[in-house]
C-alpha positions in Angstrom: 0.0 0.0 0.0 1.0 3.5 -0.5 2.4 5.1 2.4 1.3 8.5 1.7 -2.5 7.5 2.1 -4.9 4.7 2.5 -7.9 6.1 0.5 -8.8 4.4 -2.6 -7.3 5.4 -5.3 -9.5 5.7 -8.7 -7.7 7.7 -11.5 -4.3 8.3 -12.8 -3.3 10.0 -15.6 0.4 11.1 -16.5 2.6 13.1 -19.2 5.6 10.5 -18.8 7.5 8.8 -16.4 8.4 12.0 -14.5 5.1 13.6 -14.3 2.1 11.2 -13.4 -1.2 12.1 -11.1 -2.9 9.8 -9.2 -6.5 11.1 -7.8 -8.6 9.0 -5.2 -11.1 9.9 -2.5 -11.0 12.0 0.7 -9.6 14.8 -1.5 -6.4 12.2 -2.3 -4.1 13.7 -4.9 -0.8 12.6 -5.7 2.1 13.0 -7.8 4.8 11.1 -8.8 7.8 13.7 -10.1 10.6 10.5 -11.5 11.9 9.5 -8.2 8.8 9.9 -4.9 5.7 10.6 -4.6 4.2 13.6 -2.8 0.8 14.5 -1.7 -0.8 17.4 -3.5 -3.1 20.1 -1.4 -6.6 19.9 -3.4 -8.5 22.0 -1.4 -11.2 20.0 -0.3 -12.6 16.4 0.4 -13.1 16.1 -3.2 -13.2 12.4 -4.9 -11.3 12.9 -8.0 -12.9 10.0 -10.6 -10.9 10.5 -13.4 -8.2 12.6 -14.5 -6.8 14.2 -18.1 -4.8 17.1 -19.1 -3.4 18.4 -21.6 -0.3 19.6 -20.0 1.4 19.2 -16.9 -0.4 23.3 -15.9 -3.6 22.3 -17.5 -5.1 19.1 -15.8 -9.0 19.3 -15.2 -10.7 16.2 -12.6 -13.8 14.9 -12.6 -14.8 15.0 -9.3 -18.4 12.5 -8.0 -19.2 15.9 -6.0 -20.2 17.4 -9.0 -17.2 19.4 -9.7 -14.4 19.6 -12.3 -10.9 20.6 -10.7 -7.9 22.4 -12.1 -4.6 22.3 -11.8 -2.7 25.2 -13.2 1.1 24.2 -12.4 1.0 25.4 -9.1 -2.6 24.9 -7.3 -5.9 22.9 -7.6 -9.5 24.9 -7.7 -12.9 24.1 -8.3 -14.4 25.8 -11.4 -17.0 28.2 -11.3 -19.9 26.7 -12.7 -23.0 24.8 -11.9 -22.8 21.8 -9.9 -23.7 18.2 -12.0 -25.0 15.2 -11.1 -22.0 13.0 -9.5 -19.2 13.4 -12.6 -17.3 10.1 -13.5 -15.2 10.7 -16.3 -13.2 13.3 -18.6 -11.2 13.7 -22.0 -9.9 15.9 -24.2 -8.7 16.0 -28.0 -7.5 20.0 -27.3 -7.3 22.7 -24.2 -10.7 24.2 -26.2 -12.0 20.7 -26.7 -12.8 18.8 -23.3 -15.5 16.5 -22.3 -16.6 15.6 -19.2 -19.6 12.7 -18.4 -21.5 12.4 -15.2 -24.1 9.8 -14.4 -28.0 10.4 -15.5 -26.7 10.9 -19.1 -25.1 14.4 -18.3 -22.2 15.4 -21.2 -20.8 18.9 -21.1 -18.6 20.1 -23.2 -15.4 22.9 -22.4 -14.6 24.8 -26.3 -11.9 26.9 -24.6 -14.0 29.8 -22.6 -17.2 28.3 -21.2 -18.9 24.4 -20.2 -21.7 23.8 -21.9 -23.9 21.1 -21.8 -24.3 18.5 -25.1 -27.5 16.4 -26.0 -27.2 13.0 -25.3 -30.6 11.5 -25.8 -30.2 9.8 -23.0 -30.7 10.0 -19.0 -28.6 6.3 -18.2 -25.5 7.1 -16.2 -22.2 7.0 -18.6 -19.1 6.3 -17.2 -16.7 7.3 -19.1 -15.1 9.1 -22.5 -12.5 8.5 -25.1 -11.6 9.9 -28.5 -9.2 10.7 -31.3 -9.3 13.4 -33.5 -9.4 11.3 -36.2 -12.5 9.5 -34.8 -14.2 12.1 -32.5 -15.4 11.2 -29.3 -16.9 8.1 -27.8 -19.0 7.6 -24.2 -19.9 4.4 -22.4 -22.0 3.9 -19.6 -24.8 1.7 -18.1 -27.0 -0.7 -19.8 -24.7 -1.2 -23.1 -24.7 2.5 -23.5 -21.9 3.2 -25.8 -22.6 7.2 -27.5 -20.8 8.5 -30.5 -20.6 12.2 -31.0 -22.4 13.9 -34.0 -21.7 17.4 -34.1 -23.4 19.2 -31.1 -25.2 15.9 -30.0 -24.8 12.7 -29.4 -26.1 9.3 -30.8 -26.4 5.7 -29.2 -24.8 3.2 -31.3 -26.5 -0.5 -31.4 -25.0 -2.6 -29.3 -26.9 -5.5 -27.9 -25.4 -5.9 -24.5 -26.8 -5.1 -21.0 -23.2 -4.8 -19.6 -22.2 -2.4 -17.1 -19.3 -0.8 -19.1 -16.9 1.3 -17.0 -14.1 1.6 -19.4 -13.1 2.9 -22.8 -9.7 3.0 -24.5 -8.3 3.3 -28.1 -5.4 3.3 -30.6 -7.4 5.2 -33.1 -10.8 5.1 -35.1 -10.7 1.7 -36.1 -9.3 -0.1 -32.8 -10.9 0.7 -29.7 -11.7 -1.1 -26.2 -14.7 -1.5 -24.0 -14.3 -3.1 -20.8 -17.1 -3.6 -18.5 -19.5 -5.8 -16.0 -19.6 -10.0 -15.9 -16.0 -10.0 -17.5 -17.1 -8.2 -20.2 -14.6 -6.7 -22.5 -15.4 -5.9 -26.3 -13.2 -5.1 -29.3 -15.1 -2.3 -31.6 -13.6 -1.4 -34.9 -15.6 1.4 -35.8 -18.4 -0.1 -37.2 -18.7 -3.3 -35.3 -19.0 -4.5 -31.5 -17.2 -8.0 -31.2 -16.8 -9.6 -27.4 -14.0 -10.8 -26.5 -13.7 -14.3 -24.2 -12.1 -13.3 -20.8 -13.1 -16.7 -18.8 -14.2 -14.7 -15.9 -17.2 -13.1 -14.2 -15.3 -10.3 -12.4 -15.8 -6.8 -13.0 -13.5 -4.8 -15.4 -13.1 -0.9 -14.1 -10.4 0.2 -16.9 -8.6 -0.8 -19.9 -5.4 1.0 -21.5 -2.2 0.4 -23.0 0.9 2.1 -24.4 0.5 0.7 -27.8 -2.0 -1.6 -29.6 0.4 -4.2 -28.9 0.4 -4.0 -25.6 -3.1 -3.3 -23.9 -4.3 -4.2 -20.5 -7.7 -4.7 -18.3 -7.6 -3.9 -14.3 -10.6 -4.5 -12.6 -12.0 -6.8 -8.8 -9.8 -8.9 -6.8 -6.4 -8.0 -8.0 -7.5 -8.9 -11.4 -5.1 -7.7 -14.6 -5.2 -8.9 -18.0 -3.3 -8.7 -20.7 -4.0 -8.7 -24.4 -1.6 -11.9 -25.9 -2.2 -12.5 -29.5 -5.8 -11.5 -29.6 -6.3 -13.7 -26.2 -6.7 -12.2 -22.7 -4.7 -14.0 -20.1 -4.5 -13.6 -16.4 -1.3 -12.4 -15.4 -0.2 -12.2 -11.5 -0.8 -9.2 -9.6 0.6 -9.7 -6.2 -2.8 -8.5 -4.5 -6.3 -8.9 -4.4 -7.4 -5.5 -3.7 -9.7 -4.0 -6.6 -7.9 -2.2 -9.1 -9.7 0.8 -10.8 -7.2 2.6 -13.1 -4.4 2.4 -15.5 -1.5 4.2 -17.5 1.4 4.4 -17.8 4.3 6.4 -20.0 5.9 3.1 -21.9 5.7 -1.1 -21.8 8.1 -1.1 -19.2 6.9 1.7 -16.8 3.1 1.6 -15.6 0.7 1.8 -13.0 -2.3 0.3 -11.6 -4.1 2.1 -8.3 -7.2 0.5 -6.7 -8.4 0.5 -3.0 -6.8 1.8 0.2 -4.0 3.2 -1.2 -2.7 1.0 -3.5 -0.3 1.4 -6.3 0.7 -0.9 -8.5 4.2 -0.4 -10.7 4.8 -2.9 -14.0 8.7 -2.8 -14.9 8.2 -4.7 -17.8 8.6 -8.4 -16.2 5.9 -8.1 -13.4 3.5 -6.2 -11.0 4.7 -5.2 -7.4 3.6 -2.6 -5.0 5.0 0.9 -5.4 7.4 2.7 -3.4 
């Protein structure tokens, strides 16, 4: 466990392996600067649920009070604006292009001055965003909710699955990754949805990798898997705590946090608590 806190830990998000946030509950922020990590002053009890930024003085956190966070370099503040229904993930393709999704179908949308809210068509709880500028931007949430973005709007793709799906993750339009309830992870190609056998029931809470070579699933219990010739297999992660996040800044150097303060480090031969 980390020794700087024993909250559970819910997001990272980094700009290499000198520079990487990790945001949890009880207003739990910390930073990892290449050699320790240090505990960050956020101002509040916030619970930061995801994190993304496009530079290391422009990182915005979506926060289950409601809230989206900055960090300009030097402090973290609340934004002014409304408070939303309990916020769970963010993304950005830009600094004048960020989404953030909160649960009872709420999208709103940051163009560079002001939040505004998007149409989603929808009032199910999403859970999280990705995109590419080459693809725009995808949302997945309860039910088999998986939203595309259509200009100002958004539209629900079919997708006949009643999963629970938590997280999204791609290499570009074509190759993407949603990971979910029941062991459910799916492989979507643009056009079509295609599961993927995990030969488990446990819940998947985030997917990632650093290349489409080289992608990974966290989720309950401890579990990680890794994507091996188009086959996920189980590989050991020294704990049974549930993981809820992943990044990391090359195949060699990457992180997994879940509960009571746990962080994970991969070296590039196997998972062991942090420092």
């Amino acid at each position: 466990m980390s020794k700087l806190t024993t909250s559970h830990l819910l997001s990272i998000f980094g700009f290499g392996a000198n520079d990487v946030f990790i945001g949890g509950a009880e207003g739990t922020i910390l930073h990892f600067d290449g050699s320790r990590w240090s505990k960050m002053d956020s101002g509040g009890r916030w619970t930061f649920k995801n994190l993304w930024g496009s530079a290391r003085d422009n990182v915005y956190a979506a926060c289950t009070d409601g809230k989206i966070l900055h960090f300009d370099g030097s402090k973290w503040a609340p934004l002014d604006m409304e408070s939303l229904p309990p916020m769970s993930g963010i993304w950005g393709l830009a600094p004048d292009d960020i989404y953030a999704c909160c649960r009872l179908g709420k999208i709103v949308h940051f163009d560079g001055s002001a939040w505004k809210h998007m149409k989603t068509g929808t009032d199910t709880d999403i859970a999280r965003l990705w995109g590419c500028k080459e693809g725009g931007m995808y949302a997945v949430g309860f039910d088999g909710l998986v939203l595309k973005q259509s200009g100002d709007s958004w539209r629900r793709l079919t997708f006949n699955s009643n999963s629970e799906l938590y997280g999204i993750y791609g290499f570009g339009p074509n190759d993407m990754y949603i990971a979910g309830s029941d062991g459910a992870i799916f492989k979507f190609d643009g056009s079509e949805f295609t599961e993927m056998p995990t030969r488990t029931m446990e819940f998947f809470l985030d997917v990632w990798g650093p290349s489409k070579d080289m992608v990974f699933a966290v989720g309950d219990a401890g579990m990680i898997l890794y994507l091996d010739g188009g086959q996920w297999t189980r590989i050991e992660s020294n704990t049974e705590e549930y993981l809820t996040a992943i990044w990391g800044s090359s195949g060699d150097n990457m992180y997994a946090v879940g509960d009571n303060g746990l962080i994970l480090h991969w070296n590039g031969d196997d998972w062991r608590a942090a420092d």
